[in-house]
VOPAGU-2260 file (C-alpha; in pm, 1 decimal, decimal comma):
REM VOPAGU-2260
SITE   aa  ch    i         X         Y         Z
SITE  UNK   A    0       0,0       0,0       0,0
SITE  UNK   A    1     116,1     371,3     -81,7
SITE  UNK   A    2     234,0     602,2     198,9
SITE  UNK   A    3      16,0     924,8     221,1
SITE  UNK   A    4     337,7    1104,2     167,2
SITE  UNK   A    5     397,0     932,2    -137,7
SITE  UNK   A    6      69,6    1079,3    -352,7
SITE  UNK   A    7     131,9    1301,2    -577,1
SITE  UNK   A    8     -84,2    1663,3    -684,3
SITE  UNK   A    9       0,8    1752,2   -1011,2
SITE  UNK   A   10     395,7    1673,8   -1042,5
SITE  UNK   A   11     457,9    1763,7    -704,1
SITE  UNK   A   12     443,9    1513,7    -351,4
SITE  UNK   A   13     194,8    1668,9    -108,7
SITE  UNK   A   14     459,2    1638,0     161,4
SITE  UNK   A   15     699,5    1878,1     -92,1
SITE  UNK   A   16     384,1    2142,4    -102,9
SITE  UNK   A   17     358,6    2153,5     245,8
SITE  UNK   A   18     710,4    2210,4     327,3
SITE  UNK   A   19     679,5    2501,7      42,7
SITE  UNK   A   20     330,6    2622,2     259,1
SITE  UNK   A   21     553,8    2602,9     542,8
SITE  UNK   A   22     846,6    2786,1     410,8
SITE  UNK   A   23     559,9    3038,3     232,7
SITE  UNK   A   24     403,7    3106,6     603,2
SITE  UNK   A   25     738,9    3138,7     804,8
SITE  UNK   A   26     839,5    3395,4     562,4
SITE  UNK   A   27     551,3    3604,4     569,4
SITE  UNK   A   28     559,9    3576,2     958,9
SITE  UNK   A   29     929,3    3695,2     933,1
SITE  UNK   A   30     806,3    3991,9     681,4
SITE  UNK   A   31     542,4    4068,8     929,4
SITE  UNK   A   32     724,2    4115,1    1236,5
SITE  UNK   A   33    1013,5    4298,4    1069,6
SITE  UNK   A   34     734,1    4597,5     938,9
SITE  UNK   A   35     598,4    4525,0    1303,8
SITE  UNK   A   36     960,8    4635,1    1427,0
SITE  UNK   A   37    1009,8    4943,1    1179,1
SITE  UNK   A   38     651,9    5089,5    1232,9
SITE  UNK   A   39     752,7    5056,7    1641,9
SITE  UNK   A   40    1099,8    5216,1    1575,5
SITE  UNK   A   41     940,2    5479,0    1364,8
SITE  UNK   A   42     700,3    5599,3    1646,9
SITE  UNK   A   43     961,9    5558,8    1942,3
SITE  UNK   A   44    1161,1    5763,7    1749,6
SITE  UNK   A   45     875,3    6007,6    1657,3
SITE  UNK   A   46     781,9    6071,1    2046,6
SITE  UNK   A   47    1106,7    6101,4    2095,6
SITE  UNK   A   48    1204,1    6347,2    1891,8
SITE  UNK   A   49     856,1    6553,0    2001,8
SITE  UNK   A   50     947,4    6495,3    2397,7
SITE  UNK   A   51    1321,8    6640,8    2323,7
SITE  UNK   A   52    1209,3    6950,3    2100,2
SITE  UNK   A   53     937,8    7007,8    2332,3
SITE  UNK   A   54    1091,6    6948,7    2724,9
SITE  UNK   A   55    1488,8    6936,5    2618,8
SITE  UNK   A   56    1624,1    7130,5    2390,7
SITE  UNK   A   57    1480,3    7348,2    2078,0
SITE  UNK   A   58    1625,9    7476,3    1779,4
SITE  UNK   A   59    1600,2    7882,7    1774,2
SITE  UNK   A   60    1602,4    8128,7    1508,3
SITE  UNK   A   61    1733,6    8499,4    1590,4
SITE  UNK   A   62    1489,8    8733,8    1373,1
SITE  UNK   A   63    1589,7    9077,4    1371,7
SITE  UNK   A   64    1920,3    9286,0    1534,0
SITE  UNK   A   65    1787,1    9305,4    1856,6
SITE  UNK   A   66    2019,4    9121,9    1991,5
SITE  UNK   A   67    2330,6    9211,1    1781,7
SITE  UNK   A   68    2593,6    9227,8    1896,7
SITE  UNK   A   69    2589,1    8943,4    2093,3
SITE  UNK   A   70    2335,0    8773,6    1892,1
SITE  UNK   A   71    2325,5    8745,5    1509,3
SITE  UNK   A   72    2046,1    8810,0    1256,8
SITE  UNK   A   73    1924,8    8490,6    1120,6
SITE  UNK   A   74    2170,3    8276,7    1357,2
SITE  UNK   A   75    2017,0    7940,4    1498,6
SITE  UNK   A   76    2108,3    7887,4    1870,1
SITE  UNK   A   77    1979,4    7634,7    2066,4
SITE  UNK   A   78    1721,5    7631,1    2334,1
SITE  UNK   A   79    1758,1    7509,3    2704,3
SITE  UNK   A   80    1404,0    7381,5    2829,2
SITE  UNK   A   81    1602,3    7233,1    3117,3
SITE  UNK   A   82    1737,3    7504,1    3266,3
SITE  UNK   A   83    1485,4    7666,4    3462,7
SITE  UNK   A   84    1281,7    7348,3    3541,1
SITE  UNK   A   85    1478,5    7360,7    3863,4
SITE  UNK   A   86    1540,5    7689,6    3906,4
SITE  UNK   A   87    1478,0    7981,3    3821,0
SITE  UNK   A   88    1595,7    8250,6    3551,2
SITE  UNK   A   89    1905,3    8500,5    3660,1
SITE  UNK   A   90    1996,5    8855,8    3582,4
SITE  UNK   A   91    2145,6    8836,4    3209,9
SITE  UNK   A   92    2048,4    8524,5    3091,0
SITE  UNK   A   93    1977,9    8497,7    2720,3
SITE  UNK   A   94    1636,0    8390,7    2728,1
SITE  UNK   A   95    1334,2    8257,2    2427,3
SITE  UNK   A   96    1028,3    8361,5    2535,4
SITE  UNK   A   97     648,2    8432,5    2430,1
SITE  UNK   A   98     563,0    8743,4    2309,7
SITE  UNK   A   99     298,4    8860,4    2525,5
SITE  UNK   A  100     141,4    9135,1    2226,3
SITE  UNK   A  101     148,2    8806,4    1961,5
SITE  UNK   A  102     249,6    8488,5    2092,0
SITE  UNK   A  103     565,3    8502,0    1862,3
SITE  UNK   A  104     944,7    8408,8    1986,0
SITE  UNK   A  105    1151,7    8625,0    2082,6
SITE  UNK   A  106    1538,4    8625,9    2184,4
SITE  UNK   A  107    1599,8    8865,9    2496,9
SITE  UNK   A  108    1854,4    8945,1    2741,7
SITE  UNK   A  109    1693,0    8980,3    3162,1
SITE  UNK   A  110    1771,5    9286,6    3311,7
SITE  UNK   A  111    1602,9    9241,3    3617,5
SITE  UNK   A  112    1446,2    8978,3    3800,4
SITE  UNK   A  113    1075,4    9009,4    4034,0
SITE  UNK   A  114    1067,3    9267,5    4294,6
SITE  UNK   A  115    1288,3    9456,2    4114,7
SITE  UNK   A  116    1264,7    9815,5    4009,9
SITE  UNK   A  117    1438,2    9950,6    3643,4
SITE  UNK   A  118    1449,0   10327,6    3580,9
SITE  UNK   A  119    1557,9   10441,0    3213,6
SITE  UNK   A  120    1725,5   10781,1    3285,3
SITE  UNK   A  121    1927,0   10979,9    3016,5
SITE  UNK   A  122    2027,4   10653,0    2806,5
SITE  UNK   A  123    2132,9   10476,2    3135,7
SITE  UNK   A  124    1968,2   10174,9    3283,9
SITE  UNK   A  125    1958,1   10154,2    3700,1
SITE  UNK   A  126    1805,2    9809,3    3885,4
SITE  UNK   A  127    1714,7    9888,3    4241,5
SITE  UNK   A  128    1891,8   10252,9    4242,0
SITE  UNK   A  129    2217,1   10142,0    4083,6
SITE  UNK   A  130    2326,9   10186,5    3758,1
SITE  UNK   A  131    2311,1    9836,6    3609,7
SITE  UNK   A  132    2687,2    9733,3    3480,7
SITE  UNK   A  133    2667,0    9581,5    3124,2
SITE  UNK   A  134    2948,1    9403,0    3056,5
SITE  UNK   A  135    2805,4    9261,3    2722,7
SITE  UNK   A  136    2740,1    9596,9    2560,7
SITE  UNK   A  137    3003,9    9811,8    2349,5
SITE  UNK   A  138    3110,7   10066,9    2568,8
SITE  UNK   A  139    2901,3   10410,4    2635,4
SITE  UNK   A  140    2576,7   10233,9    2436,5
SITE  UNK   A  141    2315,5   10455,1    2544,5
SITE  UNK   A  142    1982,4   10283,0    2681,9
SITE  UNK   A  143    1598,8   10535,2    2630,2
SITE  UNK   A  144    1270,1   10447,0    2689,4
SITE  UNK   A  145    1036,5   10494,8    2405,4
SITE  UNK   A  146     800,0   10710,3    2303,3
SITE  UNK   A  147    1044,9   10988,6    2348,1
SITE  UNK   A  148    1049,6   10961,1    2709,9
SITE  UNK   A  149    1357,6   11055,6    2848,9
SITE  UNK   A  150    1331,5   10908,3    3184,5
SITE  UNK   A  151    1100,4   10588,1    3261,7
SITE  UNK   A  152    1070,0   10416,1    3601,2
SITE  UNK   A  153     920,8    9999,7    3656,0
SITE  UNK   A  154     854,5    9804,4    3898,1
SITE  UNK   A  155     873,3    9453,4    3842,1
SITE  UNK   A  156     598,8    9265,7    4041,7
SITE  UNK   A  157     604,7    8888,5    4130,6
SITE  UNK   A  158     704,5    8640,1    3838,3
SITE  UNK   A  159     777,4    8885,1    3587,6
SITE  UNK   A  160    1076,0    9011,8    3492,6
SITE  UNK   A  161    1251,7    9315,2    3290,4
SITE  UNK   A  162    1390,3    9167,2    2957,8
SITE  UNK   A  163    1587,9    9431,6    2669,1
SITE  UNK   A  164    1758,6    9322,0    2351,9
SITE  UNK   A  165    2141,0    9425,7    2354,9
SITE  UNK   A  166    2142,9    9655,7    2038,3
SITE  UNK   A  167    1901,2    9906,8    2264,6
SITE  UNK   A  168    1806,2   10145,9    1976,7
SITE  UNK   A  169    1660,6    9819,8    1795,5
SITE  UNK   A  170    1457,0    9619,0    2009,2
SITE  UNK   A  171    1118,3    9569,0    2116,3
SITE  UNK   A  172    1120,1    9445,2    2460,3
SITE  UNK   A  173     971,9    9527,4    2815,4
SITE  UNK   A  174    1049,2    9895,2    2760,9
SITE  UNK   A  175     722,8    9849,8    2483,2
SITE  UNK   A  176     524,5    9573,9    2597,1
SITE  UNK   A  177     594,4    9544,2    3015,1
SITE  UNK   A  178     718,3    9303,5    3243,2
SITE  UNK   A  179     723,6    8929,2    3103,2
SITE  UNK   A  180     543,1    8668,8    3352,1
SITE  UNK   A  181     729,4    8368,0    3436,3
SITE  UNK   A  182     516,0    8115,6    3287,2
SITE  UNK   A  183     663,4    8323,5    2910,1
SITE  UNK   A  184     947,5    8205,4    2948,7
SITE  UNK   A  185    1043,8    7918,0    2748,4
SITE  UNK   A  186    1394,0    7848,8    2859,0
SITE  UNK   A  187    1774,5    7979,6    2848,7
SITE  UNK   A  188    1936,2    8038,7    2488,2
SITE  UNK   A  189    2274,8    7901,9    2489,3
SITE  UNK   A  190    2537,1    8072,7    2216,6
């Protein structure tokens, strides 16, 4: 008597087409789990990259000469989200923040920090009484308020602080739109 095995569908054993069944399914397991692997790979990556642009650190684009010349126009610096998760912002950091007139990012230097007072008096900045030292400026860079005010006085309440761009006669900053509230702050720029 024949042996199952031995029949034969078309020109080919049975036990040969399942083998080839066999083979056909194990490959199109392996195919499976290896699209499996890349679609996983794709999204770690994906939430990833959204957690680090959005908690770590951020890519930043310089629009304008307001803060030339430490600053350039059109430079990319990046973005520390990090920095004040701890703590909290200090007198001359570099800092992106939220435009509080349009939402929009802007690059800006702190001058002073809450509880703070800033008076703007004949192109010279003083913080609590003393004239501020600004060590990042060129030398004798004259600092006005606007609106052709000669003398302007602030007083920087609780979370919010006094933020200027360095090239003075070229920047909109608190001396136009007021203190910035904490919560604006985005995080430190590092150049």
């Amino acid at each position: 008597m024949a042996h199952p095995a031995d029949f034969k569908l078309g020109s080919q054993p049975i036990s040969s087409l399942v083998k080839s069944s066999q083979l056909l399914l194990s490959w199109s397991s392996w195919f499976f789990r290896q699209c499996w692997i890349v679609v996983v790979l794709a999204a770690l990556g994906m939430v990833s990259y959204w957690i680090i642009t959005h908690f770590v650190f951020q890519s930043v684009r310089v629009d304008g000469q307001s803060m030339f010349p430490t600053l350039e126009n059109s430079g990319f610096y990046w973005l520390n989200r990090l920095a004040y998760i701890r703590g909290e912002p200090h007198w001359s950091d570099i800092v992106a923040l939220k435009d509080p007139q349009d939402d929009t990012l802007l690059v800006k230097r702190i001058i002073a920090l809450p509880g703070q007072s800033v008076y703007l008096n004949q192109g010279k900045v003083y913080v609590d009484s003393r004239l501020l030292a600004e060590p990042y400026l060129p030398d004798k860079t004259p600092t006005y308020a606007y609106e052709k005010n000669e003398n302007e006085f602030f007083v920087i309440g609780k979370d919010e602080f006094f933020v200027m761009g360095d090239n003075r006669n070229n920047s909109t900053d608190s001396r136009t739109f007021g203190t910035v509230p904490r919560q604006n702050i985005l995080g430190k720029v590092i150049d």
